[in-house]
N, C-alpha and C positions, 0 to 999 in steps of 0.2 A: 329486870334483873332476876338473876334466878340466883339464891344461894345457897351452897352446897348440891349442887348439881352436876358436879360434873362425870361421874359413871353416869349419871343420866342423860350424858349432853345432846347424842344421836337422838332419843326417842323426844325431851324437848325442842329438839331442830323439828323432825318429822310432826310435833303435833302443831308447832306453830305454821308450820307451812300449812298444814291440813287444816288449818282454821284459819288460811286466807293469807297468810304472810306470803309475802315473795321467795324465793328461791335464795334471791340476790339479795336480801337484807342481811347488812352487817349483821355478824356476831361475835366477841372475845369474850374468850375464857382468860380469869385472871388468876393463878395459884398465888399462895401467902402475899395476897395484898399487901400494901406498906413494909413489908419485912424484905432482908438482903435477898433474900432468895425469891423474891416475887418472880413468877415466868409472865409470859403472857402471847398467847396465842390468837392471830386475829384472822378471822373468814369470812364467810356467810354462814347463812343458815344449812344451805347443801353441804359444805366443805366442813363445819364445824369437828363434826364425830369424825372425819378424817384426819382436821388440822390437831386436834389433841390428843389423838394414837400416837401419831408421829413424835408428838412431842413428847410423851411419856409421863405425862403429868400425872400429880399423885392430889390429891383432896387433901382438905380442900380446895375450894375454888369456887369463882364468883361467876357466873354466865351473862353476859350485857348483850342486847341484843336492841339494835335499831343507830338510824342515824347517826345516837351520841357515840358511838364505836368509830366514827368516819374525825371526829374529832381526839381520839385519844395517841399519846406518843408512847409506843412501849418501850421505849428504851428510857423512860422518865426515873424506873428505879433505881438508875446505874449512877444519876447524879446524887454527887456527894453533900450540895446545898439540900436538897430534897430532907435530909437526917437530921438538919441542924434547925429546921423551923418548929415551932410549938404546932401541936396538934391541935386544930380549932372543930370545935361543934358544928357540924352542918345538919341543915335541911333538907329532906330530896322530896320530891312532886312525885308522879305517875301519872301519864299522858294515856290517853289510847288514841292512838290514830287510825 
């Protein structure tokens, strides 16, 4: 995860692949997470600094890259259950593969 990255997103794509990553590893840019206005843009690592031109996205923004991107629904912000649960404390790990 990269955060607050996203004017950075092209030169993060470029040094991840330069430092061994694939081409073809997922990547999504997520703008105002948890908020109505959440966007969400999903690529590769190639495609990324193209797929977030296109979209116009404005910072912030959250950059996820790998795998867990192959698991994510972007259209999750638009459900109206999503508003109505308590926000719980989580954990998160950091793998390197």
């Amino acid at each position: 995860m990269v955060m607050m990255g996203l004017r950075n997103a092209g030169h993060v794509a470029r040094s991840l692949i330069g430092a061994g990553r694939a081409a073809e590893t997922p990547a999504m840019a997520v703008f105002a997470a948890t908020l109505p206005t959440q966007q969400v843009v999903i690529a590769t690592l190639a495609t990324l600094e193209a797929a977030v031109a296109v979209m116009d996205l404005d910072a912030p923004a959250t950059i996820v890259v790998g795998a867990v991107v192959n698991l994510a629904d972007p259209t999750a912000y638009v459900r109206r259950e999503m508003w109505t649960l308590p926000l719980v404390p989580a954990l998160f790990g950091v793998t390197l593969t």
